[in-house]
C-alpha positions in Angstrom: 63.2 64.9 -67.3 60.5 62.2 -66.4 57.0 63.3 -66.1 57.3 62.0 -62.2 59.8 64.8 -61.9 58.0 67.3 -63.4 55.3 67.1 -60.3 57.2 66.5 -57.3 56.6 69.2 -54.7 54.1 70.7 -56.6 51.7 70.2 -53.6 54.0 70.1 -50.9 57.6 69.5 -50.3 56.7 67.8 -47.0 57.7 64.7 -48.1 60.6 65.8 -49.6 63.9 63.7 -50.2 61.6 61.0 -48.6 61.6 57.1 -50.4 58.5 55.3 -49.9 58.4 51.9 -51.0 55.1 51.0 -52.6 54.4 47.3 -52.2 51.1 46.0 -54.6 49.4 43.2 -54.3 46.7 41.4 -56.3 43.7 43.4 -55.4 41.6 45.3 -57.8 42.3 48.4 -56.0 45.6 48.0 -57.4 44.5 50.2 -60.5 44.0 53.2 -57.3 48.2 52.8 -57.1 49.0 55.2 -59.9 46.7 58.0 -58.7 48.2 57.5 -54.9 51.7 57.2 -56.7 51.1 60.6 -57.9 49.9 62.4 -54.9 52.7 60.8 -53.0 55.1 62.1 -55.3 53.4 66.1 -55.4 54.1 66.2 -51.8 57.6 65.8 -52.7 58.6 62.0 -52.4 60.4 59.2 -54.3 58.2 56.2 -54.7 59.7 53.0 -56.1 57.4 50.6 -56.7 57.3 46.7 -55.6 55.0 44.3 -57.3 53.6 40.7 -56.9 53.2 38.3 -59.9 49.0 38.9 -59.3 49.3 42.3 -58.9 50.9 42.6 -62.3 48.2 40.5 -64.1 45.4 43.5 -62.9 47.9 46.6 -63.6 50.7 46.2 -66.1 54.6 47.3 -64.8 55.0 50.0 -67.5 51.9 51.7 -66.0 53.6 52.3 -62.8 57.1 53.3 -64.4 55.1 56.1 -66.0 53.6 56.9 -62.5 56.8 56.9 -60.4 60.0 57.4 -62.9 61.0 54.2 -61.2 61.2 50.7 -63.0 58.6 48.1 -60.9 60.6 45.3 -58.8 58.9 42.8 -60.5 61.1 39.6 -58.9 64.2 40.3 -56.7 67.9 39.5 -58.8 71.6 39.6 -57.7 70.8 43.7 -56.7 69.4 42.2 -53.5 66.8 45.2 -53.7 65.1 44.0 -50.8 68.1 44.5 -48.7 69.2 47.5 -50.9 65.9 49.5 -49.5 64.7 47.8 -46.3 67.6 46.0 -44.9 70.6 47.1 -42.2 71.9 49.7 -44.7 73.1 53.5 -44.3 70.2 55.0 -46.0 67.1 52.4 -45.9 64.1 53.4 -47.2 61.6 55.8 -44.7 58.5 53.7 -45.6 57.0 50.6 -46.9 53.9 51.0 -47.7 51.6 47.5 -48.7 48.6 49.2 -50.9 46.7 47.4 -51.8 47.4 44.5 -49.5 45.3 41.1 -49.8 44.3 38.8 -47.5 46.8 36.4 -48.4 49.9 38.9 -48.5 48.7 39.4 -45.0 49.0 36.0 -43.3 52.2 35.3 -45.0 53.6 38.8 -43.3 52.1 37.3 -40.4 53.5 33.8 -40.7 56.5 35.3 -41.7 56.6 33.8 -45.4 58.4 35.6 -47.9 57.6 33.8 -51.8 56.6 37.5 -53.6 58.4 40.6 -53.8 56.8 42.4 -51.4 56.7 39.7 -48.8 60.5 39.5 -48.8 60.4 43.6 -48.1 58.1 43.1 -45.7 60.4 40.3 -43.7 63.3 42.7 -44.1 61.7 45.9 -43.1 60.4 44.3 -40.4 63.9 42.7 -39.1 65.7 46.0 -40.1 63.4 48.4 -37.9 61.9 49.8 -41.3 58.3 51.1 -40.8 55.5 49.9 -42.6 51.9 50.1 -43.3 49.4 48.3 -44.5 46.3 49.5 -46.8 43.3 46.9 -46.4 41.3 46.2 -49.5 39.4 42.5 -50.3 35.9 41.5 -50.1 34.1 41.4 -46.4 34.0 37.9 -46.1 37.6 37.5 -46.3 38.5 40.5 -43.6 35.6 39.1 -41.6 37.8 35.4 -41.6 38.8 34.9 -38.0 42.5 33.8 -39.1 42.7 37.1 -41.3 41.6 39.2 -37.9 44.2 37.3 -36.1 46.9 37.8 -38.4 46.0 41.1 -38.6 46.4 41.6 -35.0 50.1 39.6 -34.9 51.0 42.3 -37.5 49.9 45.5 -35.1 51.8 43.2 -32.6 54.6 43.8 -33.8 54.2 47.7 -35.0 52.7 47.6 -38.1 50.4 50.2 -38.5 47.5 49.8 -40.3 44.7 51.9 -42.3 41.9 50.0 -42.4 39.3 49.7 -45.1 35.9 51.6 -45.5 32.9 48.6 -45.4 30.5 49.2 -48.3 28.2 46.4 -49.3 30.0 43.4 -49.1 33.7 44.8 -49.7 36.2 46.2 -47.2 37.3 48.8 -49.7 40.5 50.4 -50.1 40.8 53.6 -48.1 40.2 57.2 -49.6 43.9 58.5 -51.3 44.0 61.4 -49.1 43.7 59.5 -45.6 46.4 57.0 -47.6 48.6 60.3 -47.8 47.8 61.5 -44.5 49.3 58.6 -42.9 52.1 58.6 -44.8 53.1 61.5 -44.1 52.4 61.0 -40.5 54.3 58.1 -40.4 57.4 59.3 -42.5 57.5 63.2 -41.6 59.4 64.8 -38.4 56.8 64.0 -36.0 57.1 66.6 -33.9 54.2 66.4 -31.8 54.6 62.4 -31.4 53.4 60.8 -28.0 51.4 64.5 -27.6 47.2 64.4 -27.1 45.4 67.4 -28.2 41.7 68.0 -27.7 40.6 70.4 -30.5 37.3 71.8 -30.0 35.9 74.5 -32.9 32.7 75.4 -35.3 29.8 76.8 -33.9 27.0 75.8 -31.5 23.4 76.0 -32.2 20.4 76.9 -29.7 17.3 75.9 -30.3 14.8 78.9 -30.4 11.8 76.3 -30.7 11.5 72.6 -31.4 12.4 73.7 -35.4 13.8 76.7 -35.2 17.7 77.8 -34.0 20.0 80.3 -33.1 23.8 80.1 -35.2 26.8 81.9 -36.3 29.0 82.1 -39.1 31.8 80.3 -38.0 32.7 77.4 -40.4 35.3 76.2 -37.8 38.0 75.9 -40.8 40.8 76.8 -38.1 39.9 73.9 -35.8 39.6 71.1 -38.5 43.2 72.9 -39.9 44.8 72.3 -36.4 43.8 69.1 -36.0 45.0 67.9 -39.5 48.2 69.5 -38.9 48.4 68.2 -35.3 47.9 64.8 -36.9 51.0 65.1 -39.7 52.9 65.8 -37.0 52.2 62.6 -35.0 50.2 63.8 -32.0 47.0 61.9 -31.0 44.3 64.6 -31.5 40.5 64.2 -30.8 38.1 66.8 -32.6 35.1 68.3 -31.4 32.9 70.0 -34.5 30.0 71.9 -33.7 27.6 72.8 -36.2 29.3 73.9 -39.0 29.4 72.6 -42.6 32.9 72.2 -43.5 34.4 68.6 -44.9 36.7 67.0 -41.9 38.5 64.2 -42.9 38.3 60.2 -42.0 41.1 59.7 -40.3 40.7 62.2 -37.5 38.8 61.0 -34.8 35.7 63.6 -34.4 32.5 64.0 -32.3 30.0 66.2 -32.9 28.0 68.6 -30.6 25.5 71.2 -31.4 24.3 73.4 -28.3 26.2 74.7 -25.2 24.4 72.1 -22.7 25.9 69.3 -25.4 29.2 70.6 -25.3 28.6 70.9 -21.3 28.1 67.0 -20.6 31.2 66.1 -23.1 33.5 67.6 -20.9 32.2 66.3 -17.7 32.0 63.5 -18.8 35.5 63.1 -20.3 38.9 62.7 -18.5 40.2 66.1 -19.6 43.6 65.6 -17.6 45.2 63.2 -20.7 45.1 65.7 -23.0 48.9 68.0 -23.3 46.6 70.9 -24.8 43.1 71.6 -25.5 42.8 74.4 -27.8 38.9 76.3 -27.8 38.4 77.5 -31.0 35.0 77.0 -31.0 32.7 80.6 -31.9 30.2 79.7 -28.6 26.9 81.1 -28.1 27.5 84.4 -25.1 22.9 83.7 -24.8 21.0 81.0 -25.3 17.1 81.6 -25.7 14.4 80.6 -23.3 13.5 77.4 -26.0 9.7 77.6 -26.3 8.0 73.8 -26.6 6.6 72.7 -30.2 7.1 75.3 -32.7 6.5 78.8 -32.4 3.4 80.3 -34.6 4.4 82.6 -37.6 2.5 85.7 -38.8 3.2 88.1 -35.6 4.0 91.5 -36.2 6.7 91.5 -33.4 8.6 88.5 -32.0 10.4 88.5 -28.4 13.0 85.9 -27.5 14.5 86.1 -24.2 18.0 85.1 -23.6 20.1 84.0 -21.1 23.4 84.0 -19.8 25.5 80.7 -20.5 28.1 79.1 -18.7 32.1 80.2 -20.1 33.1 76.5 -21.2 36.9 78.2 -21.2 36.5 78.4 -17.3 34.8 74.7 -17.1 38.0 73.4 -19.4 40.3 74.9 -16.9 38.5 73.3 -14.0 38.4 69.9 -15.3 42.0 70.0 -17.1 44.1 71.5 -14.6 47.1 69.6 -15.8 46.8 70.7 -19.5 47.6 73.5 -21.4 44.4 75.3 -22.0 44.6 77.8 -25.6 41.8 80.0 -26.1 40.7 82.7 -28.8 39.6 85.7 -28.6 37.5 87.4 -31.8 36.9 91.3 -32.0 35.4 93.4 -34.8 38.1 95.7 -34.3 41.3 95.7 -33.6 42.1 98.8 -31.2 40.9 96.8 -28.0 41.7 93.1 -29.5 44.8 92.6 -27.3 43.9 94.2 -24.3 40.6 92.3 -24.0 42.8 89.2 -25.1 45.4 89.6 -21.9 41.9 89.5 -19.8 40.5 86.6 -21.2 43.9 85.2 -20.3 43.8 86.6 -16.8 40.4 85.4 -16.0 41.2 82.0 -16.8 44.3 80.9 -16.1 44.7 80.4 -20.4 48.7 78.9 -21.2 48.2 81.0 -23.9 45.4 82.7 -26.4 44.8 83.2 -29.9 43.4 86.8 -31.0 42.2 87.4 -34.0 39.3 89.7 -36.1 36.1 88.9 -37.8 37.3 89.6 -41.2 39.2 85.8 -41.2 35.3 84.0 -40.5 35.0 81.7 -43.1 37.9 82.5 -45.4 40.9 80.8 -46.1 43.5 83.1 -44.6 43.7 85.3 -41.1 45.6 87.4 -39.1 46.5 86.5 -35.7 48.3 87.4 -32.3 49.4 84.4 -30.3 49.9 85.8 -26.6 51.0 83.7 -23.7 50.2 84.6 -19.9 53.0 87.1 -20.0 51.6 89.5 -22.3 54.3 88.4 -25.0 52.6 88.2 -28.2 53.7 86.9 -31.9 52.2 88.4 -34.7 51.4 86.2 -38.1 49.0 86.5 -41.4 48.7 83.8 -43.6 46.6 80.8 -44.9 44.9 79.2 -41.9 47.0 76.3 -42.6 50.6 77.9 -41.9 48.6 79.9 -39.5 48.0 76.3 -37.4 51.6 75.6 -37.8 53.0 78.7 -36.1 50.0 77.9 -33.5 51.1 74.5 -32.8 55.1 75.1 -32.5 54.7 78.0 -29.9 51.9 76.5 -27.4 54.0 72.9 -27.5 
């Protein structure tokens, strides 16, 4: 047994019996390939590697042999491999992915010039209906060139996605291996909520007491960032909202931040709601703000009074601004005697699709229980990690 075989799956089989064609070009980042090889191949899929004459001066062939189990396509032969993976064949490959890609390997995809090994993949996957993407990775003043940016733009033209580098300095740097992997699977994986828009909106809001001084909760918002990551393997175009929380959300969903209940307030007057398929309010919200006092309030009193007030449901402003979406909300008890009962009226109150209940024993942990319950009073129990626990979600509301 190769080594390669030894890992696959051990991560995930979700990119299981899946063939990803890894094109490399002559980019330093090309040393990155063996680490991304490996991930690609935990998850469960067959990578066969592609190389360019440069790209094999900065990272030898045998490097990557030992990385995939595959032998490198170093030039093409009488195998016609280009054709053999990426042309009009029964089983072509699911993905060709360009990572690094230069500059240069860019314009001649553009210009449709195929003199390397990966070029001529890229001309065939590209008349065969093969999907491809490209990972950015040179120095600034190269993707700044106004030719590059145009050839760029001729590629997404013509549906070549594209993950574009992170600007450090003066370099347009390769992108981080798991927002590589992300796409990947996005790309290559069922897509089962393609052509869907989900507005997620979790973690907790903040009041201010004083100018320095706030009023939080526990919530670490884990379940909203693990929906929106799952929403986005599956394909659907998701937008997070993150509240105050602390928890690490990853670069390629698109996020904005809010901290108090009056921020939250203005995003969703000021958004078009009525795109979205679903909005799903995870968010733990603040039931009282305080009376904020100006400056900062003196320390040393023996006693301390902060009044509190009312706030406004933001479940019953989502349903009057999306009344064309599917509106999910949750519901979080201490206990669990009165959990779905007070669940159905959270429903009822608000028109809810459907509502998540759940206990405070899953805040901030890795696993939960949960009762998804639609407007009927039908209810679905699950316990898992939060992770499963957002697939079940997803596949019953959509």
């Amino acid at each position: 047994m190769h080594p390669a075989d030894e890992i696959r799956g051990s991560k995930s089989k979700i990119l299981s019996k899946k063939r990803i064609i890894l094109g490399v070009t002559g980019s330093i980042a090309a040393v990155e390939t063996i680490r991304l090889s490996r991930e690609l191949i935990r998850n469960g899929a067959e990578v066969i590697p592609v190389m360019t004459s440069s790209a094999s001066k900065i990272i030898h062939p045998n490097s990557l042999w030992f990385a995939t189990g595959n032998t490198p396509i170093i030039e093409l032969s009488g195998k016609t491999e280009h054709v053999y993976y990426c042309g009009r064949v029964k089983n072509p490959a699911d993905l060709l992915l360009i990572c690094p890609c230069t500059a240069n390997t860019i314009s001649k995809i553009a210009n449709g010039i195929d003199d390397t090994p990966v070029t001529t993949f890229a001309t065939t996957a590209i008349g065969s209906g093969v999907p491809i993407i490209i990972v950015l990775a040179m120095h600034l003043s190269m993707y700044d060139h106004k030719i590059v940016q145009e050839n760029i733009k001729k590629c997404k033209k013509i549906g070549i996605k594209f993950i574009e580098p992170k600007i450090y300095k003066n370099k347009a740097k390769m992108a981080e291996i798991d927002e590589i992997i992300a796409n990947v699977i996005r790309e290559a994986g069922k897509k089962k909520l393609k052509n869907k828009k989900i507005l997620i909106i979790g973690g907790p809001s903040a009041e201010s007491i004083d100018d320095i001084r706030l009023i939080t909760n526990r919530s670490s918002g884990k379940t909203a960032i693990s929906l929106a990551k799952i929403a986005f393997l599956e394909g659907a175009d998701v937008e997070l909202w993150y509240g105050r929380g602390r928890e690490h959300i990853p670069n390629y969903l698109l996020t904005k931040n809010f901290e108090s209940i009056n921020d939250l307030h203005k995003m969703i007057t000021l958004k078009n709601l009525d795109k979205f398929d679903a909005i799903i309010l995870c968010a733990a919200l603040s039931d009282y703000i305080p009376k904020k006092q100006k400056g900062k309030l003196p320390s040393g009193k023996q006693k301390l009074i902060i009044e509190l007030l009312p706030t406004e449901k933001i479940i019953s402003l989502l349903r009057k601004k999306a009344r064309n979406s599917k509106i999910i909300g949750f519901k979080v008890e201490d206990k669990k005697d009165q959990l779905l009962k007070r669940t159905m009226k959270l429903i009822k109150d608000n028109n809810l699709d459907f509502a998540i209940a759940n206990t405070i024993k899953g805040f901030g942990k890795e696993s939960n229980e949960i009762w998804i319950i639609n407007k009927n009073g039908k209810s679905l129990h699950k316990k898992g990690k939060k992770d499963q626990l957002s697939n079940y979600i997803l596949d019953t509301i959509l």
